[in-house]
DRENTORKOL-3810 file (N, C-alpha, C; in nm, 4 decimals):
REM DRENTORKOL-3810
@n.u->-1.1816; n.v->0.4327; n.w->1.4908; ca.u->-1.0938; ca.v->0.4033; ca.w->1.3799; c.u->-0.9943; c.v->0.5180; c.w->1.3668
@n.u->-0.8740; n.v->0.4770; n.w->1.3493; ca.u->-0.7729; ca.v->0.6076; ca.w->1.3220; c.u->-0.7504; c.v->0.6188; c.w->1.1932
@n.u->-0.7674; n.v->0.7037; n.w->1.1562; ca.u->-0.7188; ca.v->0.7576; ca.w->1.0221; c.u->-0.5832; c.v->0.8071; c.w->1.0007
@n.u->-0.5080; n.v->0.8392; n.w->0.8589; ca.u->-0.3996; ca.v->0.9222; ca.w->0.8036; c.u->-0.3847; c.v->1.0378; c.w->0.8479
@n.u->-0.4801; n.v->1.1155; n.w->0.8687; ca.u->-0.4703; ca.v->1.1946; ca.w->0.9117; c.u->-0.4554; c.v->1.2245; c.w->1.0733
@n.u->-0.4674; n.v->1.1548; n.w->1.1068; ca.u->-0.3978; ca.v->1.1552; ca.w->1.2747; c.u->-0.2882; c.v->1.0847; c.w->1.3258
@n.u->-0.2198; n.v->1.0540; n.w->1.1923; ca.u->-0.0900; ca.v->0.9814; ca.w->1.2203; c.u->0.0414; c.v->1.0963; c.w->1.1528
@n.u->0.0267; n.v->1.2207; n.w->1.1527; ca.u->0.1095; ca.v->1.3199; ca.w->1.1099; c.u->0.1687; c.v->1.3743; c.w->1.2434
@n.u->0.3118; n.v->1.4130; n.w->1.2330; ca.u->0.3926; ca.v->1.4876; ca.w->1.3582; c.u->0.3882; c.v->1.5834; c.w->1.2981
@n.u->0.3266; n.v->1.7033; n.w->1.4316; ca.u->0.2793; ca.v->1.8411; ca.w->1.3665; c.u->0.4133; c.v->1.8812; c.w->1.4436
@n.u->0.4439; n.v->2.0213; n.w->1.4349; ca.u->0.5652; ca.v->2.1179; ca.w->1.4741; c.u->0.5058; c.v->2.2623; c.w->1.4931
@n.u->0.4325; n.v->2.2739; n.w->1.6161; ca.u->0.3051; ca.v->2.3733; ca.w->1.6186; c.u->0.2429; c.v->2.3928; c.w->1.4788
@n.u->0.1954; n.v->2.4791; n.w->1.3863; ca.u->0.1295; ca.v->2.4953; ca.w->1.3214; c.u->0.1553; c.v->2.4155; c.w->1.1882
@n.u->0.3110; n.v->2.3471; n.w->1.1564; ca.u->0.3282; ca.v->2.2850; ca.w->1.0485; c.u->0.3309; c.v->2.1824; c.w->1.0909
@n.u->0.3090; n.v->2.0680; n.w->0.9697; ca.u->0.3852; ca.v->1.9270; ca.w->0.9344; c.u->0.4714; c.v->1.8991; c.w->0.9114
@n.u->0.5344; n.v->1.8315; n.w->1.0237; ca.u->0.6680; ca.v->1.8032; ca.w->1.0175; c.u->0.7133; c.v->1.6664; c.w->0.9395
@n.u->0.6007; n.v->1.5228; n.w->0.9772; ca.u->0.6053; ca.v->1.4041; ca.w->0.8948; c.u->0.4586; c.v->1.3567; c.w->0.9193
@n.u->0.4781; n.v->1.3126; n.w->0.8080; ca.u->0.3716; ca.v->1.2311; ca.w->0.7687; c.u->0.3115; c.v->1.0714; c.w->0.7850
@n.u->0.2422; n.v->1.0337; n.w->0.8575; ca.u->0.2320; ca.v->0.8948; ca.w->0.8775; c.u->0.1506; c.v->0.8241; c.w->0.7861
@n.u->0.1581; n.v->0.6745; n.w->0.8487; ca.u->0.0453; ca.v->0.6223; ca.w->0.7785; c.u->-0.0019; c.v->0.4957; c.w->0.9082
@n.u->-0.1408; n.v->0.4859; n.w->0.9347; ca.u->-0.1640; ca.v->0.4013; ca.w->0.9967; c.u->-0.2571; c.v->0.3125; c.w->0.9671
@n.u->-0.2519; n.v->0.2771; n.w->0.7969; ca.u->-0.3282; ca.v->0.1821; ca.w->0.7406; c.u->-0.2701; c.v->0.0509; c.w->0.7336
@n.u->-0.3269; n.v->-0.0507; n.w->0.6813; ca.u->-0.2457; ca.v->-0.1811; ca.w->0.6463; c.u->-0.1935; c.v->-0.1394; c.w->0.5000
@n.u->-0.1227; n.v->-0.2526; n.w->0.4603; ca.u->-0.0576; ca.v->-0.2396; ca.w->0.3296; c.u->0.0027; c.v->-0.4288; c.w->0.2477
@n.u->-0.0720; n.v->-0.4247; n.w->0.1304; ca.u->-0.0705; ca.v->-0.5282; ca.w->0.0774; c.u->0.0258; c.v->-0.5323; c.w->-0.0305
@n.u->0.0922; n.v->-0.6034; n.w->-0.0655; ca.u->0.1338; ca.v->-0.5784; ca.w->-0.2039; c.u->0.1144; c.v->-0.7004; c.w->-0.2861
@n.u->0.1361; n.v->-0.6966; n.w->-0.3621; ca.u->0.0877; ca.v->-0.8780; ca.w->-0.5223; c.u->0.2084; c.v->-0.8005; c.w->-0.6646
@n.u->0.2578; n.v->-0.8676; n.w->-0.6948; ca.u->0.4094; ca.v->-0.8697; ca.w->-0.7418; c.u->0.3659; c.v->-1.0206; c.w->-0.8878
@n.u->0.3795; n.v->-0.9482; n.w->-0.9928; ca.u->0.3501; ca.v->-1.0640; ca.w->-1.1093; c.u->0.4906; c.v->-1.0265; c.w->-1.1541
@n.u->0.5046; n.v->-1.1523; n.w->-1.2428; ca.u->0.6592; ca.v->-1.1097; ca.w->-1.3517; c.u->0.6291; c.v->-1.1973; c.w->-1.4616
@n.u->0.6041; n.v->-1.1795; n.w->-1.5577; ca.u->0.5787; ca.v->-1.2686; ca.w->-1.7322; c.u->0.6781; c.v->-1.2646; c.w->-1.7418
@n.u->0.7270; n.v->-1.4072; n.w->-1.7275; ca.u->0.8379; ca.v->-1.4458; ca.w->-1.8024; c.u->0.8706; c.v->-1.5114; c.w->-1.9145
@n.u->0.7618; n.v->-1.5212; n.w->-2.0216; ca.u->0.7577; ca.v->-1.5542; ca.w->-2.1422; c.u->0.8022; c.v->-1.5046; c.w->-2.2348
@n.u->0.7815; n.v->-1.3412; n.w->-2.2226; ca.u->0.8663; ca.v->-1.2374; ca.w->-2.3212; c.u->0.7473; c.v->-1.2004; c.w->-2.4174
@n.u->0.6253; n.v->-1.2368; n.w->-2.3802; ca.u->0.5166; ca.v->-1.2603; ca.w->-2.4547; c.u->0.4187; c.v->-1.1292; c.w->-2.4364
@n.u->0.4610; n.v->-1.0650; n.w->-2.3155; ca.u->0.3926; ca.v->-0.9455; ca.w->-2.2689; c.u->0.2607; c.v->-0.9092; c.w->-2.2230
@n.u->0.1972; n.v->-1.0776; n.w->-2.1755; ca.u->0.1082; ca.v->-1.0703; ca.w->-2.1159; c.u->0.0406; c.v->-1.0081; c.w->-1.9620
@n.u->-0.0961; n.v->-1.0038; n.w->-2.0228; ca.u->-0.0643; ca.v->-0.8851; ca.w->-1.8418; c.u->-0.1333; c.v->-0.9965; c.w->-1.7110
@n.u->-0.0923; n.v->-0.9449; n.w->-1.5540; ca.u->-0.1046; ca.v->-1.0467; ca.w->-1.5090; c.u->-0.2498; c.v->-0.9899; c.w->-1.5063
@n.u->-0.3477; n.v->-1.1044; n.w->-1.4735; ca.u->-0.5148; ca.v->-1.0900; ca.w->-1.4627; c.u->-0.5100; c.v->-1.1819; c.w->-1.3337
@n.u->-0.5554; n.v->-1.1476; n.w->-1.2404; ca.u->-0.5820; ca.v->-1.2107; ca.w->-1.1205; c.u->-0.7538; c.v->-1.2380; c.w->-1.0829
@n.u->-0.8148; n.v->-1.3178; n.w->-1.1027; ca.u->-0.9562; ca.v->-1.3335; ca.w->-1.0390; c.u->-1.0151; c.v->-1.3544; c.w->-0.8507
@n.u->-0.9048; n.v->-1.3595; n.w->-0.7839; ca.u->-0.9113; ca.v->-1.4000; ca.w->-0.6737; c.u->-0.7784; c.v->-1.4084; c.w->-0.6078
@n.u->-0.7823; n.v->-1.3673; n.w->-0.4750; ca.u->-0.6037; ca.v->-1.3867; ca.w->-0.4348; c.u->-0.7005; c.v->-1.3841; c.w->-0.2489
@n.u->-0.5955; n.v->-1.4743; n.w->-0.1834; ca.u->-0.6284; ca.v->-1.4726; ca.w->-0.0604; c.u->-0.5011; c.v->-1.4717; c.w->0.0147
@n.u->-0.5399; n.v->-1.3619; n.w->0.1402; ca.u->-0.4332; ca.v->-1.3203; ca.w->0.2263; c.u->-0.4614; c.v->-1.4096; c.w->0.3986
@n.u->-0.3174; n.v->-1.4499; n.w->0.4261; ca.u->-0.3779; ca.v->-1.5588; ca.w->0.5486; c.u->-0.2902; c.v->-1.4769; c.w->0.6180
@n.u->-0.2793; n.v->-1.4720; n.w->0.7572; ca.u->-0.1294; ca.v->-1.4724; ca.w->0.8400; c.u->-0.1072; c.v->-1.5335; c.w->0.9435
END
């Protein structure tokens, strides 16, 4: 398994950038009622 930490470009002894070699999800709500409810999610499924 690779980790964050082995996805950094070193520059001999410093860090030069920083990687990332995880996945990444995001879930995006918007209330549009004006009502200011929060979103509550019980379940969400990811396909691809």
């Amino acid at each position: 398994m690779l980790s964050d930490e082995h996805a950094e470009e070193m520059e001999g002894e410093r860090i030069r950038a920083l990687g990332f070699s995880g996945a990444f999800v995001g879930l995006w709500a918007w209330e549009l009622t004006g009502g200011g409810l929060p979103a509550d999610f019980d379940e969400a499924t990811y396909r691809t």
